[in-house]
VOBA-1610 file (N, C-alpha, C; in pm, whole numbers, padded with zeros to 5 digits, always signed):
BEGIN
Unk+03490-04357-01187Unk+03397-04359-01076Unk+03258-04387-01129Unk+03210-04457-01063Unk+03051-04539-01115Unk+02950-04455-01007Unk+02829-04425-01067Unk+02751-04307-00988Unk+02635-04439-01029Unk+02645-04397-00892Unk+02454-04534-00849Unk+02370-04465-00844Unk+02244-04477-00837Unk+02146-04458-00804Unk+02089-04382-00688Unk+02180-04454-00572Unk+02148-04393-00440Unk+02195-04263-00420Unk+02304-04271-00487Unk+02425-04091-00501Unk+02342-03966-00584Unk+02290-04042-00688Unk+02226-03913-00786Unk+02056-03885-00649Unk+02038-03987-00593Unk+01884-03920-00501Unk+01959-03880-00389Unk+02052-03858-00343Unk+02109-03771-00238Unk+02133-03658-00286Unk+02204-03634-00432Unk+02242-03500-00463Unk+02107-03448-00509Unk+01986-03511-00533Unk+01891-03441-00568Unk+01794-03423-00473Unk+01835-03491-00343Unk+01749-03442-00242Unk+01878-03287-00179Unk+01985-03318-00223Unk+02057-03186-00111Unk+02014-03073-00195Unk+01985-03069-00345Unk+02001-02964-00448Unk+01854-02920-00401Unk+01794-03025-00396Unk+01605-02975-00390Unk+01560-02924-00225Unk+01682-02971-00110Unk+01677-02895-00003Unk+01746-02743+00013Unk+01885-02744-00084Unk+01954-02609-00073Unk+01820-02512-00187Unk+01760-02548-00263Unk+01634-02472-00327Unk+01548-02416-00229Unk+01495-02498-00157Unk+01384-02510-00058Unk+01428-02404+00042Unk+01563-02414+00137Unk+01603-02296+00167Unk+01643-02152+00162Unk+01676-02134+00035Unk+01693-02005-00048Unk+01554-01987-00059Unk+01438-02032-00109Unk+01358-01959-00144Unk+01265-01932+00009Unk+01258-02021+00103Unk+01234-01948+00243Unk+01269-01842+00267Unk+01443-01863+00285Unk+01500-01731+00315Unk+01459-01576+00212Unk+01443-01636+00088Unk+01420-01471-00004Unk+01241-01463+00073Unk+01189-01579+00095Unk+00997-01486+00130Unk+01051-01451+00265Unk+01091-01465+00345Unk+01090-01442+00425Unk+01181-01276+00471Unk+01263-01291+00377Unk+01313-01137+00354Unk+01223-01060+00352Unk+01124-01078+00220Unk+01008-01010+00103Unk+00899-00998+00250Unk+00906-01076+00366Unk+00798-01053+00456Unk+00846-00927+00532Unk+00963-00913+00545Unk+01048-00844+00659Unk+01054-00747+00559Unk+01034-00687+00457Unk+01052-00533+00354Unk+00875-00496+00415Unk+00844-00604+00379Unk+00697-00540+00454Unk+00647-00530+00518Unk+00676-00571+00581Unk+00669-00506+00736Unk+00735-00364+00802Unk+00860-00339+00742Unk+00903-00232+00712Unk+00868-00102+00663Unk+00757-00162+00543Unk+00723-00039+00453Unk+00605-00038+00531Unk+00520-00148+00589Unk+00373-00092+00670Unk+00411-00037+00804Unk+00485-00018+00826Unk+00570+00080+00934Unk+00609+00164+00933Unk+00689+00220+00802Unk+00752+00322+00800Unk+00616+00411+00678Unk+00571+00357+00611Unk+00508+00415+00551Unk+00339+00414+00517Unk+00306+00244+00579Unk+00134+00268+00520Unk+00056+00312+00674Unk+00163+00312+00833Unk+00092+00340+00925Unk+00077+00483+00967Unk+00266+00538+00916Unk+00211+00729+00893Unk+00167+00769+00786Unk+00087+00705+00672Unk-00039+00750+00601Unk-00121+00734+00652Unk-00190+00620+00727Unk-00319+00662+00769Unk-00348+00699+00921Unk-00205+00761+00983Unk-00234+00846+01090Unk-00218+01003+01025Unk-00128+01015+00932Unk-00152+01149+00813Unk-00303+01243+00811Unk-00373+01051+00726Unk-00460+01112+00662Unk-00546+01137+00774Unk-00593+01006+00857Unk-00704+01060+00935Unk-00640+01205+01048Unk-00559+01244+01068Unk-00491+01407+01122Unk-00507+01503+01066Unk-00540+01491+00906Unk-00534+01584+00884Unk-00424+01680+00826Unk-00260+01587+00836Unk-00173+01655+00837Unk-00162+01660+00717Unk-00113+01725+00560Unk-00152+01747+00464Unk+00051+01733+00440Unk+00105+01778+00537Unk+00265+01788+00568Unk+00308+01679+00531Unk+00269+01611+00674Unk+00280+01436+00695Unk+00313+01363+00559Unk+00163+01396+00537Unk+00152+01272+00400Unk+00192+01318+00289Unk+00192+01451+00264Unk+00277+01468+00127Unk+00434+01421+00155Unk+00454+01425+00263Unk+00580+01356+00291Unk+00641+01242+00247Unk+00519+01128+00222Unk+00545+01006+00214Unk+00539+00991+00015Unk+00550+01041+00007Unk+00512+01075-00150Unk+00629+01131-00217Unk+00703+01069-00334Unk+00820+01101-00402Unk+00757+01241-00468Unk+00903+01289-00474Unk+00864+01454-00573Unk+00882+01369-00742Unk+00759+01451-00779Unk+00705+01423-00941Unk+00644+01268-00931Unk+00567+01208-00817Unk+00469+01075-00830Unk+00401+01110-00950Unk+00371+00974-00988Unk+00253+00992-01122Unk+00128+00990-01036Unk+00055+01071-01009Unk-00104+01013-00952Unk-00160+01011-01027Unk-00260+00880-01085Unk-00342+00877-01150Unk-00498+00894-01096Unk-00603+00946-01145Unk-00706+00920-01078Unk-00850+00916-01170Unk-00968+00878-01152Unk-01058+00922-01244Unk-01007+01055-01328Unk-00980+01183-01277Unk-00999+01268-01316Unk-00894+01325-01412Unk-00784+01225-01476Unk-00679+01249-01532Unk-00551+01206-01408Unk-00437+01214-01497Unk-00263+01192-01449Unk-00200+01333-01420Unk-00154+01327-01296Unk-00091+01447-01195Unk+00038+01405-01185Unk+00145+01453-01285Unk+00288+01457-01219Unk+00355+01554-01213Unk+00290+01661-01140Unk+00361+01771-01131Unk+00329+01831-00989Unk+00307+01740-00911Unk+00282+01705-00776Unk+00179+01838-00709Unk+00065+01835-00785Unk-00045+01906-00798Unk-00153+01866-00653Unk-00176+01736-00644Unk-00254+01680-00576Unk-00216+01697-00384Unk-00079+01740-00417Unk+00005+01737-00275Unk-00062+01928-00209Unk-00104+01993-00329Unk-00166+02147-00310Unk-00318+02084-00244Unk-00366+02058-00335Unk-00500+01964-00317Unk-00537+01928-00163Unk-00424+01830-00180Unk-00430+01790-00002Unk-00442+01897+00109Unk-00348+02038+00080Unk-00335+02094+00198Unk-00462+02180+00166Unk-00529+02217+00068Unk-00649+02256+00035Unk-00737+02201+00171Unk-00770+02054+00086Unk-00880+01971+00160Unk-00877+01951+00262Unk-00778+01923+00326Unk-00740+01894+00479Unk-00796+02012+00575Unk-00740+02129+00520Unk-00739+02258+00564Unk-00920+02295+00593Unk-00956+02301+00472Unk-01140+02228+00450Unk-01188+02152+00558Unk-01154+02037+00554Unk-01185+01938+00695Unk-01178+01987+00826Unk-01055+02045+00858Unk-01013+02102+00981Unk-01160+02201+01016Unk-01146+02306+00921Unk-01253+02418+00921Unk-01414+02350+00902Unk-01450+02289+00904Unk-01589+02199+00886Unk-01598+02076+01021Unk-01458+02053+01106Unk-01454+01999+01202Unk-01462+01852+01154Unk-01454+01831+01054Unk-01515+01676+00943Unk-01400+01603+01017Unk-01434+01501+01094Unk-01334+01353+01082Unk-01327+01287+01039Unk-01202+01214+00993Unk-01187+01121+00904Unk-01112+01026+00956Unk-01181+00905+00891Unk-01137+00731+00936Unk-01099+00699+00777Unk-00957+00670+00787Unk-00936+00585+00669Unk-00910+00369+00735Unk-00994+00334+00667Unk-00954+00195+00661Unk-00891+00136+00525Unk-00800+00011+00536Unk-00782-00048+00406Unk-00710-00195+00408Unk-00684-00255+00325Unk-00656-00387+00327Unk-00557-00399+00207Unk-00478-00539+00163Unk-00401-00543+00037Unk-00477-00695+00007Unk-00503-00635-00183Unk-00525-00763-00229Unk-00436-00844-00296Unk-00350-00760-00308Unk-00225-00847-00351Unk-00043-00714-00309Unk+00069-00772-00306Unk+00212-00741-00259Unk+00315-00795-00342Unk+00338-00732-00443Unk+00467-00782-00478Unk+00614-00712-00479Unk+00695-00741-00359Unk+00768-00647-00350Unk+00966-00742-00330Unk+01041-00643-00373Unk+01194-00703-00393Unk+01274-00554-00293Unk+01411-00566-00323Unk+01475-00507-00229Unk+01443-00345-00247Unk+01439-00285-00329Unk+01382-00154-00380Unk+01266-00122-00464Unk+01153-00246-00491Unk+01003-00134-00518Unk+00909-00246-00487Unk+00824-00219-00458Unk+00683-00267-00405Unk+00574-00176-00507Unk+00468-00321-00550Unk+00391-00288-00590Unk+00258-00313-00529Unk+00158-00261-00485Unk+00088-00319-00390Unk-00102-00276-00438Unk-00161-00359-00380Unk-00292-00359-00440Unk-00402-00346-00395Unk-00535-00259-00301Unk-00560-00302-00245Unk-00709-00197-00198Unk-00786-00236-00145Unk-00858-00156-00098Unk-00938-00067+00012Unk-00989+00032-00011Unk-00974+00146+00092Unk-01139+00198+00139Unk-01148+00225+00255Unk-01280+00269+00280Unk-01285+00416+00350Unk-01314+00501+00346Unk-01305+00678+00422Unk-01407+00654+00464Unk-01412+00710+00576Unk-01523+00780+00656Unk-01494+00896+00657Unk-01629+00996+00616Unk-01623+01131+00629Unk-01739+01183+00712Unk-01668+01186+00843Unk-01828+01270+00958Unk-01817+01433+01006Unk-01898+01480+00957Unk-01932+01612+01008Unk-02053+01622+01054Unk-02121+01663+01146Unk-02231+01692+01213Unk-02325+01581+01249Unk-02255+01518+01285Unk-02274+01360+01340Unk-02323+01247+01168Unk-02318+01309+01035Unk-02320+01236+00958Unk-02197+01225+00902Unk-02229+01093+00860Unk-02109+00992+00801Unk-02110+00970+00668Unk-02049+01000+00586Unk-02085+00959+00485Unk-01887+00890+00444Unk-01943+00758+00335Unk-01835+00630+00351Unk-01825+00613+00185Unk-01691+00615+00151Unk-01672+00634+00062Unk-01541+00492+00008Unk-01586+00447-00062Unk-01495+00275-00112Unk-01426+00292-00231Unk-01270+00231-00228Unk-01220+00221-00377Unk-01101+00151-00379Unk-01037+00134-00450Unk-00950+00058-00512Unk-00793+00128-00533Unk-00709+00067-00443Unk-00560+00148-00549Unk-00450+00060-00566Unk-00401+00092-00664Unk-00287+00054-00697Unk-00119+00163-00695Unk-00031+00081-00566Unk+00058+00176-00566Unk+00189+00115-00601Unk+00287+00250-00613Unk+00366+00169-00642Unk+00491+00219-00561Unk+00578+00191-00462Unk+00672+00240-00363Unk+00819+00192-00406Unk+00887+00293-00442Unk+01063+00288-00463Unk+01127+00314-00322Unk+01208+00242-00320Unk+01344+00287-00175Unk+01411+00403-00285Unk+01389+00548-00219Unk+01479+00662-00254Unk+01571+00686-00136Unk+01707+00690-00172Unk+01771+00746-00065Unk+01779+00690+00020Unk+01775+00527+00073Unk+01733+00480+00186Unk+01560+00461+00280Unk+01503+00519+00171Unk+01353+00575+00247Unk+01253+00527+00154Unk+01135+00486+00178Unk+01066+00440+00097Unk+00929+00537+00084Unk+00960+00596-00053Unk+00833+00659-00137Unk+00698+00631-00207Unk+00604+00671-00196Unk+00508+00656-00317Unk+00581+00736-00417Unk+00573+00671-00518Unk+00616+00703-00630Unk+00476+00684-00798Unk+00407+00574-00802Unk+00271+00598-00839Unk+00175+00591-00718Unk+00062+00631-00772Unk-00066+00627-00675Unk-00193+00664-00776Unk-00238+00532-00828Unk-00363+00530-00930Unk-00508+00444-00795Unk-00597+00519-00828Unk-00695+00487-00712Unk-00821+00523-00786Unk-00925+00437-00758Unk-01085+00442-00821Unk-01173+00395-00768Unk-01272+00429-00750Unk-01380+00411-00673Unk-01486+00270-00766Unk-01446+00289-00875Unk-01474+00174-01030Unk-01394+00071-01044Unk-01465-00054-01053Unk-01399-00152-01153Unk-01519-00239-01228Unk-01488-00216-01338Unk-01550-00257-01439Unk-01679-00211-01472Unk-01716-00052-01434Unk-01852-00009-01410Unk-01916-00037-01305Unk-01841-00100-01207Unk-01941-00157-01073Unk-01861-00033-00988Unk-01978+00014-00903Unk-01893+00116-00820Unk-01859+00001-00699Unk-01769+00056-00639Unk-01695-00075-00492Unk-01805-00007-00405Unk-01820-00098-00314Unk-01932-00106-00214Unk-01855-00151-00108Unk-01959-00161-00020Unk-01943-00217+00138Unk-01899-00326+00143Unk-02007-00388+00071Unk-01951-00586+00017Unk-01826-00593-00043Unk-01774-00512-00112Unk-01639-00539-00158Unk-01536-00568-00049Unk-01553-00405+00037Unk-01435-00354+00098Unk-01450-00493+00208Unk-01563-00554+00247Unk-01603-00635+00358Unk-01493-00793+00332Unk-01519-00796+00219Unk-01453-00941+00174Unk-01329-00971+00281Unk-01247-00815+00289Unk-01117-00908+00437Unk-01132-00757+00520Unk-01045-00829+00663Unk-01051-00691+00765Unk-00911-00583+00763Unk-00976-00495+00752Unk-00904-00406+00739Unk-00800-00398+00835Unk-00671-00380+00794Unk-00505-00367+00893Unk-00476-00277+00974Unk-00479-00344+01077Unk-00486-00258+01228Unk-00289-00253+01240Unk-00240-00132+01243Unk-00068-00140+01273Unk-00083-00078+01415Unk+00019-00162+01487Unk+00032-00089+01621Unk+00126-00003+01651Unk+00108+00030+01731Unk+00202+00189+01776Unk+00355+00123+01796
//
């Protein structure tokens, strides 16, 4: 059998179309995990956090996360005390809180997401506000069917520059609906 010319650009247009489709279909999966995880997990964090519920959101958080933070590495799920501390604090000071945030980057497969991105608090008590900007990097495993924080490294620093307004401003922050 004699292979022409025209045969080898058909099989390399079907090979370079069956490519073209697989890799649609896998982003388009990778869109549909995330959408998933900003559903199941980044929209009851920041109805958590701004509530107040200290329950909630330690909820969303694997037992033994690494948290990293300025202040040293927490894996002995220390920060989850912390929370019901502070929250508890807030409640009693009447302080509301607005969390906003955005992703600067998503890289995620069928069981972990790594995600990048940044965050702005509002903290108002007595009609002052005070707004607080930073940076995290997380990292989310499917446990059990359910998807965890499992790291959570976050800083208000990069590179000696503290994050500002102008940073957090660069994109708009992700509105999830009910």
């Amino acid at each position: 059998m004699m292979i022409n010319s025209r045969m080898v650009i058909r099989v390399c247009f079907l090979f370079g179309f069956i490519l073209s489709s697989l890799s649609t279909l896998a982003q388009t999966n990778v869109e549909a995990i995330q959408q998933h995880i900003d559903k199941t997990v980044w929209a009851s964090f920041q109805k958590a956090y701004e509530a107040k519920d200290a329950d909630a959101l330690n909820a969303i958080y694997a037992t033994g996360v690494i948290r990293v933070t300025p202040n040293g590495i927490d894996t002995k799920d220390d920060f989850k005390r912390k929370n019901i501390e502070s929250f508890k604090a807030s409640k009693e000071s009447k302080t509301q809180i607005k969390l906003d945030f955005w992703f600067d980057s998503r890289h995620t497969n069928e069981d972990t997401s790594y995600e990048v991105g940044f965050y702005k608090i509002g903290l108002t008590t007595n009609d002052k506000t005070q707004l607080i900007y930073g940076q995290f990097h997380i990292v989310l495993k499917k446990i059990e069917g359910v998807w965890k924080i499992t790291q959570d490294w976050d800083t208000t620093m990069i590179n000696g520059h503290k994050i500002s307004e102008e940073d957090f401003n660069k994109k708009e922050p992700i509105v999830f609906s009910e």
